[in-house]
C-alpha positions in Angstrom: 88.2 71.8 -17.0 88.5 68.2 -16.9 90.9 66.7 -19.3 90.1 63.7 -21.4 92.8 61.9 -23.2 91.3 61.0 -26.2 89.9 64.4 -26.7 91.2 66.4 -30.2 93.1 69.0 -29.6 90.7 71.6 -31.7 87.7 70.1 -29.4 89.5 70.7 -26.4 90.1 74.5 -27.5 86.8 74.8 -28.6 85.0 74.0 -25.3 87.4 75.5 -23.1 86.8 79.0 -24.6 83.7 81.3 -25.8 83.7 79.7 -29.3 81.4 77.0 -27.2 78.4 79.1 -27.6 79.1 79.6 -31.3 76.2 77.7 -32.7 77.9 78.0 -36.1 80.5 74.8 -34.2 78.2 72.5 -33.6 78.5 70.2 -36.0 82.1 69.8 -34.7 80.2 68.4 -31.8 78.3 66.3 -33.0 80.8 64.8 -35.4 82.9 64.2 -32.1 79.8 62.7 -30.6 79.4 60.3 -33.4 83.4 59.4 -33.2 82.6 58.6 -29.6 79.9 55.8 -30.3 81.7 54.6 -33.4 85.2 53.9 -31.0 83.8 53.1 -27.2 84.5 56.7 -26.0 82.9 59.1 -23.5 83.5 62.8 -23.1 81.0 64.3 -21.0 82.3 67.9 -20.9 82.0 68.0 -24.7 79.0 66.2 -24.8 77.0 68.8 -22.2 78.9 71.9 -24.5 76.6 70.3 -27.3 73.2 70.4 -25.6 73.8 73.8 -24.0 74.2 74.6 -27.5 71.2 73.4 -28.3 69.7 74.9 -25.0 70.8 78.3 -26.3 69.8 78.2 -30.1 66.3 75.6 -30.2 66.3 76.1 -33.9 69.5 74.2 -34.5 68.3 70.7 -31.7 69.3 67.8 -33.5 67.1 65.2 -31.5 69.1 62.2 -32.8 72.1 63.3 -31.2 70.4 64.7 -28.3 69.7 61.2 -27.4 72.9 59.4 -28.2 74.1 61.9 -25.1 71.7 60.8 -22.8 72.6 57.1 -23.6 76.1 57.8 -23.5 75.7 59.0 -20.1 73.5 56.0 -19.4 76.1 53.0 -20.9 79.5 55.1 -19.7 78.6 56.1 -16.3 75.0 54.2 -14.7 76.0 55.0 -11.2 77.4 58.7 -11.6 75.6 62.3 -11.9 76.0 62.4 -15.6 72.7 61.6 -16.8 71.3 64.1 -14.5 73.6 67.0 -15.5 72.7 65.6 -18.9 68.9 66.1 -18.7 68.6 69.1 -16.9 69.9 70.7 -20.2 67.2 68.9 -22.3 64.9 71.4 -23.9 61.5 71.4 -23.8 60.8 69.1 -26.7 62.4 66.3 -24.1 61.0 67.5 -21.0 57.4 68.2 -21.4 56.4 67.4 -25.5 56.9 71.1 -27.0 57.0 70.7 -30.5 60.3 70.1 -32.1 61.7 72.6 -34.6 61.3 72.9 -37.9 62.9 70.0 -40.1 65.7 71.5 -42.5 64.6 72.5 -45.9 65.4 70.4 -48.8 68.5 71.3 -50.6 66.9 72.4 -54.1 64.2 74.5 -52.5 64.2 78.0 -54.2 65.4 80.9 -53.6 63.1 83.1 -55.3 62.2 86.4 -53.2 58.7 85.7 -53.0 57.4 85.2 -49.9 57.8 81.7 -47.9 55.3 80.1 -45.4 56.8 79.5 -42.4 58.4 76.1 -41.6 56.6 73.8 -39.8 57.6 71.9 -36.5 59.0 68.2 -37.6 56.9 65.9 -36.9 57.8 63.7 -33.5 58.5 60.1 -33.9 59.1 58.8 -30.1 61.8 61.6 -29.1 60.1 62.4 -26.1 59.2 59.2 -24.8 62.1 58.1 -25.9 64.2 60.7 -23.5 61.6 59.2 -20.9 62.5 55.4 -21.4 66.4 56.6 -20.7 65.4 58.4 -17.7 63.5 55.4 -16.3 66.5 53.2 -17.4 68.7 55.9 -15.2 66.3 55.8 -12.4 66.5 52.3 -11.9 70.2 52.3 -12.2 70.5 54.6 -9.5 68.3 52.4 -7.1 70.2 49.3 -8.3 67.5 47.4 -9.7 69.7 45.6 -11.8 66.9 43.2 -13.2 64.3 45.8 -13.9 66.9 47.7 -15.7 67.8 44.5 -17.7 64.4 43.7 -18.7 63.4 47.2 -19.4 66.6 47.6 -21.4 66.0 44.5 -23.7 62.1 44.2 -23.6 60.9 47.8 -23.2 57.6 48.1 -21.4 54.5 45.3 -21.9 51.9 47.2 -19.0 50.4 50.5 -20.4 52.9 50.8 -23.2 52.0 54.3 -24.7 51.1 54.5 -28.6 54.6 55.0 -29.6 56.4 52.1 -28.0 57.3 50.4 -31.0 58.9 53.7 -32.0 61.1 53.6 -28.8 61.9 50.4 -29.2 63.1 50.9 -32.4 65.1 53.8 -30.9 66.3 52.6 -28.2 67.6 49.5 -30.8 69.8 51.8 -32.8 71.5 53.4 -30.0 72.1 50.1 -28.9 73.5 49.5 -32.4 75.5 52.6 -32.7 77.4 52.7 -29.5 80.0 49.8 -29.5 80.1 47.8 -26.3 77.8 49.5 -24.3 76.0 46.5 -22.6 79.6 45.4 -21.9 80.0 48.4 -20.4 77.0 48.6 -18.1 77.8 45.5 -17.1 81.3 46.0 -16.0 79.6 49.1 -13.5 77.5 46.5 -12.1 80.3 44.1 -11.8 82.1 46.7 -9.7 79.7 47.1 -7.8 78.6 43.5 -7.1 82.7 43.6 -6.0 82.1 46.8 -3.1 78.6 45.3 -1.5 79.5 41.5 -2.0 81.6 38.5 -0.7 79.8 36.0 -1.8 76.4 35.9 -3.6 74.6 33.0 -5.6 75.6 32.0 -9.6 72.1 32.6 -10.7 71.3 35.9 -8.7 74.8 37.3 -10.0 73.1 36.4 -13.4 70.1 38.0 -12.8 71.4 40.9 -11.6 74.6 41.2 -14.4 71.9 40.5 -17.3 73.6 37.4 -18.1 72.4 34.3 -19.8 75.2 32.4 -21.3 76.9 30.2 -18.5 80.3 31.1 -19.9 80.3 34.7 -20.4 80.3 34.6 -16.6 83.2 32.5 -17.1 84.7 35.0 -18.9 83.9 37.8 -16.7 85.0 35.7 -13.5 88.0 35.3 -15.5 89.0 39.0 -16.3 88.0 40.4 -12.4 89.4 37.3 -10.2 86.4 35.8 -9.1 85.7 32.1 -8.1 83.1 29.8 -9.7 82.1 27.4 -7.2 79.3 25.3 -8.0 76.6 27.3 -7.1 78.1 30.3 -5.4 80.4 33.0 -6.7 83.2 34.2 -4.4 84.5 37.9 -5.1 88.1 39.1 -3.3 87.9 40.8 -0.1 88.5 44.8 -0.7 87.9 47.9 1.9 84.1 47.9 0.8 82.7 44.7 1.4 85.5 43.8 4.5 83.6 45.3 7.6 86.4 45.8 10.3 85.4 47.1 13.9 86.8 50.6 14.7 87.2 51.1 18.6 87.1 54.6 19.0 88.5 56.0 22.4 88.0 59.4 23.8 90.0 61.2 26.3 88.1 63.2 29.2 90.2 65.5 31.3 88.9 66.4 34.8 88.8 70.0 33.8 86.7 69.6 31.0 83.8 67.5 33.6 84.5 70.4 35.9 83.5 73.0 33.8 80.5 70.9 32.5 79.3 70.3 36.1 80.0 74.1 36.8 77.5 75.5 34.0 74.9 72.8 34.7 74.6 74.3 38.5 74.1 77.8 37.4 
């Protein structure tokens, strides 16, 4: 298992043995899940323990923190697998609108032995469109359109918004609000790799495709990775990716080897 150095030591035993399936731990997950927004961390392996757990027992699917894993995913790693492994353990409340489960009673309910109706599903407020917004947001990642991610990202969707687009706004607002630095973040993906397919490219596509605005937080950002600001035109340093260098490949033919070649095509 993959070892993350700011993972607690009791998180780290609890993933790496059978207690992981103990639906009685999870909210030792998702306390670690909120630790990672709060301090600008990322632990995927812990993070996919949780919704397995949720995969496994339905009853116990938090959907709040169900999310903040699939936009952790998103912020951390844009250009990686991790979404994906991520959303193929969504359950069906995510994936195709089944309803979600019952919301928890209320602490002073009784406890009398009569008999109780059973709970009802809670009432969806934009989960599963909201799960659908961070999938599109992943999907345009993945096929670098960095300005349709940007715009969808900050303006969410004007053409044939669905009835509960204010609601993932909203949502999509507080995981933006919760996870420290994440559009920092995102941007620092891009920037790496604007630095593997580039040389040189224009100031304002840069812009455009790094979500930028302000003239001098590309400054800033020029500053920290060693690019040049010239006029107009961005230069980037020269690495293995965006150097091309001609390989001359040369293959050696014994007379044996056309022999036998010339041999078989005769027979």
């Amino acid at each position: 298992m993959l070892a993350n150095a700011n993972r607690p030591s009791h998180i780290e035993t609890l993933i790496s043995g059978v207690d992981r399936y103990n639906p009685s731990n999870v909210h030792l997950l998702e306390d670690y899940l909120q630790q990672q927004l709060a301090n600008d961390q990322y632990d995927l392996l812990a993070n996919l323990a949780l919704l397995k757990l949720y995969q496994f027992n339905p009853a116990i699917l938090s959907p709040p923190a169900t999310l903040s894993v699939l936009f952790l995913s998103l912020v951390h790693a844009p250009f990686s697998p991790d979404f994906s492994l991520a959303w193929a353990l969504l359950s069906d409340s995510f994936v195709v609108g089944a309803a979600l489960p019952p919301a928890a009673p209320d602490s002073d309910d009784d406890d009398d032995e009569e008999e109780q109706t059973p709970a009802r599903p809670a009432e969806p407020h934009g989960e599963k469109e909201t799960a659908s917004r961070l999938f599109e947001l992943s999907k345009l990642l993945q096929a670098r359109k960095l300005r349709a991610f940007w715009t969808l990202f900050r303006q969410g969707q004007e053409e044939g918004a669905s009835d509960r687009e204010d609601e993932v706004r909203a949502r999509v607002k507080g995981l933006v609000e919760a996870a420290q630095g994440c559009e920092e973040r995102v941007r620092a993906s891009m920037a790496h790799e604007m630095e593997r397919s580039f040389r040189s490219i224009k100031k304002s596509t840069l812009e455009g495709f790094l979500g930028i605005s302000d003239p001098s937080q590309l400054g800033q950002l020029a500053s920290a990775r060693g690019w040049t600001v010239r006029d107009s035109e961005v230069q980037l340093p020269a690495n293995d990716s965006n150097t091309p260098k001609g390989q001359v490949t040369h293959e050696r033919i014994e007379i044996e080897q056309l022999t036998r070649l010339l041999g078989r095509t005769q027979t």
